[in-house]
Structures are given as C-alpha cells and as structure tokens.
VOPAGU-2260 file (C-alpha; in pm, 1 decimal, decimal comma):
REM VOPAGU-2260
SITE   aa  ch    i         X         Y         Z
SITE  UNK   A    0    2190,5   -4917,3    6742,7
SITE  UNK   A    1    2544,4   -4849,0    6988,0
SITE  UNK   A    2    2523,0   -4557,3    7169,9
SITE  UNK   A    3    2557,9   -4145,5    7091,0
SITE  UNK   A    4    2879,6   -3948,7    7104,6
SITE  UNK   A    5    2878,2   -3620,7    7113,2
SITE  UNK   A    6    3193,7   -3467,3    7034,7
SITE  UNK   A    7    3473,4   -3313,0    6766,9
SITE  UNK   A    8    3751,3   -3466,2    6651,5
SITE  UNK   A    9    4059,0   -3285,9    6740,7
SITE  UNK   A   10    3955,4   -3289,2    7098,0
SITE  UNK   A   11    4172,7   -3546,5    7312,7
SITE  UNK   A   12    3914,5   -3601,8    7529,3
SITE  UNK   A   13    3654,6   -3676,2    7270,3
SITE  UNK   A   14    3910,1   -3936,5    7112,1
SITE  UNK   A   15    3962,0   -4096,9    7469,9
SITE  UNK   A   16    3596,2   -4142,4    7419,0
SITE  UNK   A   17    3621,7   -4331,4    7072,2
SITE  UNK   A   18    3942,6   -4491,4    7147,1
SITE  UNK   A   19    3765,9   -4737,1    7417,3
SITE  UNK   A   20    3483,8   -4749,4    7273,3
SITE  UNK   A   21    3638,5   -4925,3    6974,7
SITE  UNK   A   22    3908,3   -5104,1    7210,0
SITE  UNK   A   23    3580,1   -5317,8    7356,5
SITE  UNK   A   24    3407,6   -5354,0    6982,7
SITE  UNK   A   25    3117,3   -5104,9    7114,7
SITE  UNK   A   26    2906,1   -4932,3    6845,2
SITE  UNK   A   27    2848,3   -4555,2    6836,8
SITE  UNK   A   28    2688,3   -4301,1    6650,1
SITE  UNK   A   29    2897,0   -3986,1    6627,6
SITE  UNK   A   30    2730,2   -3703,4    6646,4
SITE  UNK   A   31    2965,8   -3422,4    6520,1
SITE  UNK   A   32    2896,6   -3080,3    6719,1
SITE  UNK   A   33    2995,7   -2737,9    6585,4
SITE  UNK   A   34    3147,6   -2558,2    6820,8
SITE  UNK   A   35    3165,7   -2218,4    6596,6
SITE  UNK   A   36    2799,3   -2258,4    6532,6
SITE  UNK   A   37    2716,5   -2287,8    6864,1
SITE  UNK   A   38    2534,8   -2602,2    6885,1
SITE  UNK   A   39    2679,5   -2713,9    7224,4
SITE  UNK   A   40    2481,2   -2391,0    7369,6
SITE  UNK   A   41    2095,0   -2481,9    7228,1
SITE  UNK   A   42    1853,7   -2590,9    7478,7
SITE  UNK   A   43    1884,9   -2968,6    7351,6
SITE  UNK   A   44    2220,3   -2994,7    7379,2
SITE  UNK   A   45    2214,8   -2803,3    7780,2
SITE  UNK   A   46    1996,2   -3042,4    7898,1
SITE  UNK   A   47    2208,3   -3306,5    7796,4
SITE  UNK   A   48    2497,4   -3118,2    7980,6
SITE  UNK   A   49    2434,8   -2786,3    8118,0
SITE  UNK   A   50    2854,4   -2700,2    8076,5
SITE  UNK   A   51    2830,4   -2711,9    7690,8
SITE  UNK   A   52    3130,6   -2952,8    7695,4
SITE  UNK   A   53    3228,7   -3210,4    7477,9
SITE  UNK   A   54    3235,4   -3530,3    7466,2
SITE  UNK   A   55    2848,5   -3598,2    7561,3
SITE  UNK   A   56    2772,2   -3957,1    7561,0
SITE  UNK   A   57    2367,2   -4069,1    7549,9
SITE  UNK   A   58    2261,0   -4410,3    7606,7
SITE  UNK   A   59    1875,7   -4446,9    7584,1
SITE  UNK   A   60    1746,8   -4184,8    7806,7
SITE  UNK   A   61    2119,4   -4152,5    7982,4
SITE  UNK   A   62    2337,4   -3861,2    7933,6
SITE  UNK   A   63    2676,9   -3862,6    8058,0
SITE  UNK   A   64    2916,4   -3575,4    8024,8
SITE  UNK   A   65    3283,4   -3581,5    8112,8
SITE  UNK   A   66    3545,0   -3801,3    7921,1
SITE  UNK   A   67    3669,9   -4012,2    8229,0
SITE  UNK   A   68    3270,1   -4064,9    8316,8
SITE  UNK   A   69    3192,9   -4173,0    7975,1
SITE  UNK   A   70    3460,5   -4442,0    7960,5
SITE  UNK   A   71    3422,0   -4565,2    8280,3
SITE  UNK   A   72    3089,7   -4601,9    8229,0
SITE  UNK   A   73    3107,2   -4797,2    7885,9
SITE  UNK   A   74    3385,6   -5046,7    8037,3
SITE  UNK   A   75    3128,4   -5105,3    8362,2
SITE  UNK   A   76    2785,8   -5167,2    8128,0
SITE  UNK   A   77    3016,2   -5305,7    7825,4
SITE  UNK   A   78    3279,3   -5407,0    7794,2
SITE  UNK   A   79    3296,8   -5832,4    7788,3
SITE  UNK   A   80    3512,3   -6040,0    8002,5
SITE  UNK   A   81    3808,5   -6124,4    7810,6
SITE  UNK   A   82    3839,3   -5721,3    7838,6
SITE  UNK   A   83    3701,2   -5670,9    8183,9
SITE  UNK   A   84    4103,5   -5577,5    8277,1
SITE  UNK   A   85    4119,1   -5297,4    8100,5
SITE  UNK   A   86    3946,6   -5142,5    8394,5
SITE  UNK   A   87    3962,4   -5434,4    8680,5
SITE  UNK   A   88    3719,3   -5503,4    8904,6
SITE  UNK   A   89    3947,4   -5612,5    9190,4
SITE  UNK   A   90    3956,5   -5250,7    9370,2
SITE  UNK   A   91    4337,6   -5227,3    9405,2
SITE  UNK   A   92    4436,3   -5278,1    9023,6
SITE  UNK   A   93    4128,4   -4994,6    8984,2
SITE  UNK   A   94    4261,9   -4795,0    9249,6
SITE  UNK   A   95    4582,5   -4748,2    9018,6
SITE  UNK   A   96    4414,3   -4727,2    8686,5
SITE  UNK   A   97    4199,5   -4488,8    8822,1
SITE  UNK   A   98    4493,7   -4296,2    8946,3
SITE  UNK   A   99    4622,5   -4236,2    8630,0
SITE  UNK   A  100    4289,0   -4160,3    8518,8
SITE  UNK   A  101    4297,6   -3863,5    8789,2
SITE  UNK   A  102    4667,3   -3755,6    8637,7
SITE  UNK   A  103    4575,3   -3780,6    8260,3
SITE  UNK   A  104    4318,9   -3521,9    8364,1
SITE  UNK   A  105    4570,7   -3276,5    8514,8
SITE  UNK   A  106    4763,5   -3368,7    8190,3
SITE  UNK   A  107    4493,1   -3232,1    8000,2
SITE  UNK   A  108    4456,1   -2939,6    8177,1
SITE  UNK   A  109    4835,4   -2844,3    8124,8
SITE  UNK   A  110    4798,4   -2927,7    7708,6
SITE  UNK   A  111    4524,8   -2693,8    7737,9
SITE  UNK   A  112    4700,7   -2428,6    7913,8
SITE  UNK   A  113    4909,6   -2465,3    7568,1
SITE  UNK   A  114    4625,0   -2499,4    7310,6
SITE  UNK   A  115    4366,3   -2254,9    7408,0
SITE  UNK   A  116    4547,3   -1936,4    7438,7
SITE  UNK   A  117    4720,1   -2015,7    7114,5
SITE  UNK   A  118    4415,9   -2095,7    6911,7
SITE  UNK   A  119    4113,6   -1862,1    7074,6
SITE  UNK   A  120    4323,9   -1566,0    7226,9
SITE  UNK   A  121    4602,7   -1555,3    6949,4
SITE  UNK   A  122    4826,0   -1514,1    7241,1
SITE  UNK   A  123    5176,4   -1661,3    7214,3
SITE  UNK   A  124    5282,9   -1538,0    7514,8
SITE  UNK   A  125    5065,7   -1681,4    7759,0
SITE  UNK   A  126    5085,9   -1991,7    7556,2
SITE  UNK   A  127    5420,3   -2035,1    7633,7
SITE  UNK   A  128    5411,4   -1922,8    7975,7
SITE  UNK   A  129    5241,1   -2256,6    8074,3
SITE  UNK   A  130    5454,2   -2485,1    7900,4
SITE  UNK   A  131    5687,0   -2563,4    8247,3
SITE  UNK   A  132    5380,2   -2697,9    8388,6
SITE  UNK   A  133    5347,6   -2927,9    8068,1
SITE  UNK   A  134    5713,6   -3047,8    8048,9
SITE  UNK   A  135    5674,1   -3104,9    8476,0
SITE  UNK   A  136    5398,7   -3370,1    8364,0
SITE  UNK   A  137    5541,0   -3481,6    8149,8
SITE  UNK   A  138    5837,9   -3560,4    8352,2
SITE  UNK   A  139    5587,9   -3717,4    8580,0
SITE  UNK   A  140    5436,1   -3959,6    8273,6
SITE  UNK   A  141    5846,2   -4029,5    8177,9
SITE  UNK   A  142    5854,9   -4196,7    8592,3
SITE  UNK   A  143    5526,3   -4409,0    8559,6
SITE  UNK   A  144    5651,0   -4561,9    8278,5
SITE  UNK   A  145    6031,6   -4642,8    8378,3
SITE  UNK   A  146    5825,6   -4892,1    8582,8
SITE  UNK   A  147    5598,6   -5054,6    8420,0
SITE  UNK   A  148    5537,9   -5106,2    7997,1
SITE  UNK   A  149    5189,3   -5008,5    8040,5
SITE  UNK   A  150    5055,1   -4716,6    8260,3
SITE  UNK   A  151    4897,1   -4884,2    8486,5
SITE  UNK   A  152    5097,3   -5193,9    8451,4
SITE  UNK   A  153    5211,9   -5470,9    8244,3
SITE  UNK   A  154    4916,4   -5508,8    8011,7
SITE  UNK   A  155    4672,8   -5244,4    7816,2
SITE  UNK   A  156    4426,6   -5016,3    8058,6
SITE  UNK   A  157    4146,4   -4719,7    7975,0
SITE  UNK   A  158    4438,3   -4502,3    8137,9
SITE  UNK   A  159    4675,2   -4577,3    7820,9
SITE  UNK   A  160    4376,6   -4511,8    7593,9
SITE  UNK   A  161    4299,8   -4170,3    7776,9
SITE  UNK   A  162    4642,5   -4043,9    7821,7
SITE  UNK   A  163    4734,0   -4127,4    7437,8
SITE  UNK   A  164    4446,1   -3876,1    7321,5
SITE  UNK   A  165    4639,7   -3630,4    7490,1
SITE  UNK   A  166    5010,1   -3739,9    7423,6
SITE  UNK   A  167    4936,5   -3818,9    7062,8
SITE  UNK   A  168    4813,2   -3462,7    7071,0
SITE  UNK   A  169    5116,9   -3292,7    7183,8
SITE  UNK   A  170    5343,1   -3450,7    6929,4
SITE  UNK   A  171    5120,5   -3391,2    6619,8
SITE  UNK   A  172    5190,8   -2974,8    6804,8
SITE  UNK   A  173    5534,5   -3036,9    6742,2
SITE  UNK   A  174    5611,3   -3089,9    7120,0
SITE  UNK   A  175    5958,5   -3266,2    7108,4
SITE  UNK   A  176    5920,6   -3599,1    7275,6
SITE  UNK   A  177    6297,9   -3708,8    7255,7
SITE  UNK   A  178    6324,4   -3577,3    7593,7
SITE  UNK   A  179    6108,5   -3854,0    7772,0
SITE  UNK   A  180    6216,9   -4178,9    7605,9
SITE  UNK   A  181    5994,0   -4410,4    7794,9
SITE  UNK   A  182    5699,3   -4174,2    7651,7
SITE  UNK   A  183    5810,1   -4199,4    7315,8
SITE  UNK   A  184    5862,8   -4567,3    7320,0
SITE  UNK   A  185    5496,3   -4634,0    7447,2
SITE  UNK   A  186    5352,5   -4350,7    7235,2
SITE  UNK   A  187    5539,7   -4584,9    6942,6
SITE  UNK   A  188    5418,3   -4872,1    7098,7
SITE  UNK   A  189    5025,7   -4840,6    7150,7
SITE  UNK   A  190    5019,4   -4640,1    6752,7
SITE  UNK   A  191    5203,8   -5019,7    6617,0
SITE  UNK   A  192    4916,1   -5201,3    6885,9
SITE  UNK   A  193    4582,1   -5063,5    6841,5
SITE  UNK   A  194    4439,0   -5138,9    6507,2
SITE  UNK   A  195    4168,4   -4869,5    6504,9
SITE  UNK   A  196    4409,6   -4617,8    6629,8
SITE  UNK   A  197    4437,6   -4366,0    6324,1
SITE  UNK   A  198    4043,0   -4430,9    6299,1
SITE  UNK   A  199    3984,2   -4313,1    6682,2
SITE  UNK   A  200    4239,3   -4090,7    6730,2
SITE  UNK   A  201    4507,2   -4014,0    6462,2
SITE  UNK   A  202    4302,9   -3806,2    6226,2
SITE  UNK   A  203    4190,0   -3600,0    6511,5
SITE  UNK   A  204    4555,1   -3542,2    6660,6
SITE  UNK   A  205    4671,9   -3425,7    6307,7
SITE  UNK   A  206    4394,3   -3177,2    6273,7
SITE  UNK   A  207    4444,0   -3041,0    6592,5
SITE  UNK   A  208    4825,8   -3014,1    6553,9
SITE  UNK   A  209    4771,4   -2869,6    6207,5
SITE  UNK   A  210    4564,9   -2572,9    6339,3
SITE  UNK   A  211    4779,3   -2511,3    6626,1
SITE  UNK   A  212    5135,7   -2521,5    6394,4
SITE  UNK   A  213    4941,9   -2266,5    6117,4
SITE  UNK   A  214    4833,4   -2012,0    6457,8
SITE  UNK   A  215    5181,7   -2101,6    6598,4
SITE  UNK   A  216    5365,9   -2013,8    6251,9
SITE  UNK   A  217    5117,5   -1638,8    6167,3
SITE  UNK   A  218    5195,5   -1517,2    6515,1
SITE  UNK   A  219    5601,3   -1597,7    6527,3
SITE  UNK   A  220    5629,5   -1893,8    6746,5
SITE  UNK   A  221    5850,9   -2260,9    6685,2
C-alpha cells in the first residue's frame, strides 16, 4: 500500500519528499492538497499537522510533518542496505549529511524570501530585496562543493536530493547559475543521474518557475 504524501508539486520541499522516496524504491500515494481551496486548514488535515504545511507524510496511524523529518524518517524505517549510505549510520558521516540538511533549510528559507512576495504579495520590490541573502548561499553551496563531487561527499546523500528540490527550483526562476560553476556542474550532474528525476522533481520545478516568470514578467521584473 506505500505510504501517504501530502503535498503540491511545485513545492521544493514536497519534491525533496518524492525525490527519496523514489531514490530507495518506496511506494507512495500522493495525495494532492489545494492550497487555494483551503484543504490544508480542515480539521482532518490540522490534526495531521496543526501548521497547515506541506509536505505531510502518514504512515499507518503516523503523521509526520516537516520535509527533513519525513525523509529522515523514510531512510531510518526504509530504506535497504545497499542504500543505508545515503543517510549513514556511523554518526560522523550523519553528522555532515545532516549538516547540510540544516543548510538546505536556510537555503529554502532564502528561495522563499524570493518566491513568496513575488507570487502572494505581487511585490517586486521586496522580492528583490532578499535576493543578497540568496546569492550569499549560494556562494556558500559553490564552497561545499569545490570539495567534494557530492554534498556531503564523494557518493549520493538525502542532502543532494533535498538541496536539488530547491536548486532545480531557482534555475527553472531564471536564477543565473553561471556564476557558481561547481553548482551548475552537480545540478547537471544529479538531472543526467537520477532516473526518476523529471518524475519527482522536474515537472514541479517547471511549474513553479513558470508561475513565478508570468508574476515576474506582469509586474516589470527580469
């Protein structure tokens, strides 16, 4: 039966979500939420996760909210052992993935400082007000990879899945990402590796950057 995702597609951290979850072969049942209708605010839904956020994962009478939860948890109950290092066990090589984890979510935070005043205020201004903060983490993502071919290393972690959502996500915005080669390369790189990557994750970028580029173009911006 796999498990329930809550969730929308253009969201990165919704796509983090399916992106592991088909990186480990785990079945789900998406459960597509409308945002505009307001079903992440009915009772059903708030006792699931009383912050009306998506993604919302359920697993038999288990609800977790929280993208970084959600994947964690689904490497930890199922992912098998030729996959287990994708998230290690050994607490050091965690220790890192998990650090990246931690700075994919301030990554997030900065694309959203982009997205959301764009797309629900209709406000350019503030938009592009944040976007130092984006290109400073993005700096920061340019240095972690000058050292390694992988986030977290030499060889494919839950951080690379969870940062992609988002960095996938800027370019389909029309973010240039000539300025951070090392970025662009791995961004090339995983989109060439990952079979089920337009399934998981590249139909959701492209809707997401083709709503922000039509709110970008009616109010003036480039």
């Amino acid at each position: 039966m796999g498990i329930d995702i809550y969730a929308i597609k253009p969201s990165p951290p919704c796509r983090a979500a399916f992106l592991v979850a088909k990186a480990i072969g785990l079945d789900y049942n998406l459960k597509i939420v409308s945002l505009e209708k307001g079903e992440n605010r009915t009772p059903e839904f708030l006792k699931m996760n009383p912050a009306h956020t998506v993604p919302v994962m359920t697993d038999g009478e288990l609800s977790v909210c929280d993208s970084k939860a959600i994947i964690t948890y689904m490497m930890n109950q199922y992912a098998p052992a030729n996959l287990q290092s994708m998230y290690p066990r050994d607490p050091a090589a965690r220790a890192l993935v998990d650090q990246r984890l931690y700075f994919d979510s301030q990554l997030f935070s900065t694309l959203r400082g982009i997205v959301f005043p764009l797309l629900y205020l209709k406000d350019l201004k503030q938009s592009q007000a944040n976007m130092p903060r984006l290109e400073e983490n993005m700096a920061l993502l340019e240095t972690f990879l000058t050292r390694s071919t992988y986030l977290a290393g030499e060889h494919l972690t839950i951080a690379d899945l969870a940062t992609l959502a988002n960095v996938s996500s800027m370019e389909a915005c029309g973010i240039d990402m000539s300025r951070w080669p090392h970025v662009q390369a791995w961004l090339a790189k995983l989109k060439a590796e990952l079979p089920y990557y337009e399934q998981a994750n590249g139909e959701g970028a492209q809707m997401l950057g083709a709503i922000y580029q039509r709110i970008l173009k009616d109010l003036g911006g480039k």
